[in-house]
C-alpha positions as CSV (number, residue, x, y, z in Angstrom):
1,X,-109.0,85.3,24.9
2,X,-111.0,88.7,25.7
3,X,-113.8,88.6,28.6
4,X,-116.7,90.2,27.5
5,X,-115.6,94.0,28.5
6,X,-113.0,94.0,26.3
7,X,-114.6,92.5,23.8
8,X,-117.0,95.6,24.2
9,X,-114.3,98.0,24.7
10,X,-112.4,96.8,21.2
11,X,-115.9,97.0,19.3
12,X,-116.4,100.7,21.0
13,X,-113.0,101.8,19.6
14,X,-113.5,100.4,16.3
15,X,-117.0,101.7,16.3
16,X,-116.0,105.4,17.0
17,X,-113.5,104.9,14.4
18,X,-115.3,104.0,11.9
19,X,-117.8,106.3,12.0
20,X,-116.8,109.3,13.7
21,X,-120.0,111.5,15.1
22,X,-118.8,114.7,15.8
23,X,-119.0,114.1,19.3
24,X,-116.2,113.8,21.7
25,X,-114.8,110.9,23.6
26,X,-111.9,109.2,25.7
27,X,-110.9,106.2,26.7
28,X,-112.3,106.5,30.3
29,X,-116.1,107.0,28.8
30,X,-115.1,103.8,26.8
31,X,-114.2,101.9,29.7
32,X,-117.4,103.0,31.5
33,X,-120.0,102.3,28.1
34,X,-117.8,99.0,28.0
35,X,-118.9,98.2,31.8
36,X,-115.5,98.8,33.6
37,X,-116.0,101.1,37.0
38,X,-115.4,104.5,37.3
39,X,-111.7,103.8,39.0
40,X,-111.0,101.6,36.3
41,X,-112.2,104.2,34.2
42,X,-109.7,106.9,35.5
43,X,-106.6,104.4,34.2
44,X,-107.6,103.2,31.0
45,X,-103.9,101.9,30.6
46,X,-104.6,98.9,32.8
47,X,-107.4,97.6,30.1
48,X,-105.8,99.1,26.6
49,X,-102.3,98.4,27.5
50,X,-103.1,94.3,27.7
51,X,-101.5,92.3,24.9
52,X,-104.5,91.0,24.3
53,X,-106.6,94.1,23.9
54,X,-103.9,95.5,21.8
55,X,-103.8,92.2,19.2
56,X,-107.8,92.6,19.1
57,X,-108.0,96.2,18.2
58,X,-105.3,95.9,15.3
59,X,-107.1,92.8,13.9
60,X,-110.2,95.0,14.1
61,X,-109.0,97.6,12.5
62,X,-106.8,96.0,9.5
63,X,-109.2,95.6,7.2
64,X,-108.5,98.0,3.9
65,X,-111.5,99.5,3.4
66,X,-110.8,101.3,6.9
67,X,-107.5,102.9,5.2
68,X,-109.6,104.0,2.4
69,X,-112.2,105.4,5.3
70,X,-109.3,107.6,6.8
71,X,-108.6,108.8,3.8
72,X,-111.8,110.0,2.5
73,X,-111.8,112.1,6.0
74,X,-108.1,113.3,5.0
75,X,-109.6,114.7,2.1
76,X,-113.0,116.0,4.1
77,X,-110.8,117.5,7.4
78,X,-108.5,119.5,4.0
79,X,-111.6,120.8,2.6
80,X,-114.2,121.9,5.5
81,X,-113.8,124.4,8.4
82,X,-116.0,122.7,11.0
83,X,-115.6,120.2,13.7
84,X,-111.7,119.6,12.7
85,X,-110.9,118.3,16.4
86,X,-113.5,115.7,16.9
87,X,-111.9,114.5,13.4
88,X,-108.5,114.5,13.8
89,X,-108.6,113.2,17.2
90,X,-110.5,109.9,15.5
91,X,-107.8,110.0,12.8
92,X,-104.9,110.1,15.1
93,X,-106.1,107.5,17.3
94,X,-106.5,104.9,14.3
95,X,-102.8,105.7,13.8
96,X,-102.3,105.0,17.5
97,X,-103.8,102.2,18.0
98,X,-102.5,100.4,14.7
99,X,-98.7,101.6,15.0
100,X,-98.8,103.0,11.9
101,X,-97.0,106.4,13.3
102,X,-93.5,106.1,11.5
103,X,-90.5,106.6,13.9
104,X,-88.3,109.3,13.4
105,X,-85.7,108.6,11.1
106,X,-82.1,109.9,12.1
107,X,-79.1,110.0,8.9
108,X,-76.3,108.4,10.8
109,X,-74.1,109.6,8.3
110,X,-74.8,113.1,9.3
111,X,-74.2,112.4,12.9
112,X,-71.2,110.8,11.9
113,X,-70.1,114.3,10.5
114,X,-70.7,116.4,12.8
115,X,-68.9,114.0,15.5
116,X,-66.0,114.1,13.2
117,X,-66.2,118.1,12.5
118,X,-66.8,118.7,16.5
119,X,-63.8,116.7,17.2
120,X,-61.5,118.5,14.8
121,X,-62.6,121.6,16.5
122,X,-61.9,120.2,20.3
123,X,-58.2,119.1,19.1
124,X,-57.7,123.0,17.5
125,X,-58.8,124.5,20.7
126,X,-56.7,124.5,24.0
């Protein structure tokens, strides 16, 4: 169960998500609109890193008009020239903070092949 900071702090993220203002913001100035103090404020870790906090924030952010929001500001970052930071930033953190980042995939058959062809090589040389 969220105390009431947290509570604040997950409806400040979604809120900055959601509707992106041009204006810039971390997670230390959300701590401190959310009522956290300004050390608490300097390691936002401690407060976003809780299981908790994390489970709120995706069940906040799940819902699929959301998706459909980032990709209208896709479409609006492709097409304008202004502000692109302040935009992306909001953009990447929704990726972030819902793990929707894709891991890198590696072809172990590849790496297979070039183990194979670096070994061949070591057994030619002296």
């Amino acid at each position: 169960m969220l105390n009431p900071r947290q509570q604040k702090v997950v409806q400040l993220i979604s809120d900055f998500i959601r509707n992106p203002s041009g204006e810039s913001i971390n997670y230390g100035t959300i701590l401190i609109q959310a009522g956290y103090s300004e050390t608490t404020s300097k390691k936002p870790h401690l407060v976003l890193k809780s299981k908790e906090v994390q489970t709120a924030i995706q069940d906040e952010l799940s819902d699929e008009n959301l998706d459909m929001q980032v990709k209208i500001q896709h479409a609006f970052l492709i097409n304008q020239f202004g502000n692109l930071s302040v935009k992306a930033k909001a953009i990447d953190m929704y990726y972030k903070l819902t793990g929707k980042y894709q891991a890198e995939k590696i072809d172990v058959a590849q790496d297979r092949e070039i183990s194979e062809a670096l070994e061949k090589i070591g057994k030619l040389l002296p």
